[in-house]
N, C-alpha and C positions, 0 to 999 in steps of 0.2 A: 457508538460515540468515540471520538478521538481526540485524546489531549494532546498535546504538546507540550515542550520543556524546552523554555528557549534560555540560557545561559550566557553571560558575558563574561568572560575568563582575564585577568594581568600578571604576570607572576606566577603561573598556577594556583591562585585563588580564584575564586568564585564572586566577582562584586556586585553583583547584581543576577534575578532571574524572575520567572513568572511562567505561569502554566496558564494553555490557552484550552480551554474544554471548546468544540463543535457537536452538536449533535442534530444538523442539518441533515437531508437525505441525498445532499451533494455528492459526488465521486471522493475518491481520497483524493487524490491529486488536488483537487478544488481546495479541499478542506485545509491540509499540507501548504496550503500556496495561503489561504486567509488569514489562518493561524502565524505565519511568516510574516504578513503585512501586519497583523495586529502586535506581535511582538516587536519590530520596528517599530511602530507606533506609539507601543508604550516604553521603548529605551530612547524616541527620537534619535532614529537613525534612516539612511537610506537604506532601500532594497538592494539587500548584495545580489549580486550576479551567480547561478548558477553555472560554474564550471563541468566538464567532465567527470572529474572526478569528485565533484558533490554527489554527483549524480549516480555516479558506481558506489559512493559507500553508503550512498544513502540508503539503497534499493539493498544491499546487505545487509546493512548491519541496523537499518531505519535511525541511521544517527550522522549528524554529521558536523563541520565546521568552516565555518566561514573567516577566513583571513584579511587583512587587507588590500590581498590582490581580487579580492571580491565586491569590495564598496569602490563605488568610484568616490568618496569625499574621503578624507582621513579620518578614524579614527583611532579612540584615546583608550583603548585595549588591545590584548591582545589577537583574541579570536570569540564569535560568537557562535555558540554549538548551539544545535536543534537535537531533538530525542523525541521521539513518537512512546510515550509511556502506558498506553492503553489504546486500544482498539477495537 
């Protein structure tokens, strides 16, 4: 099973968050990727862009954050962080 911890950050506070549980027998990657569109879904947001360097501290540290250089629309925080909390 894998959760997710998907968080919206302003000010270093915490304004919002929600944890997505899968327990499909999909790839991680899959899982990682649904879990990302369901937590968009439930902040209504677009799908940010995976950059390089999501992608390197992801595969480290399984946590990461997405800035505004990674939505293409604006938004009204300042970063959205993922955390893989159980696996």
């Amino acid at each position: 099973m894998l959760r997710l911890w998907g968080k919206e950050f302003k000010d270093n506070r915490m304004i919002r968050d929600t944890v997505v549980c899968d327990d499909t027998d999909d790839t991680r990657t899959h899982k990682i990727f649904h879990a990302l569109d369901t937590i968009c879904y439930e902040f209504d947001l677009s799908k940010p862009i995976w950059l390089d360097s999501n992608i390197e501290e992801f595969k480290r540290h399984d946590k990461t954050r997405f800035y505004q250089d990674n939505f293409v629309d604006s938004i009204d925080f300042d970063y959205l962080e993922i955390h893989i909390i159980e696996e």
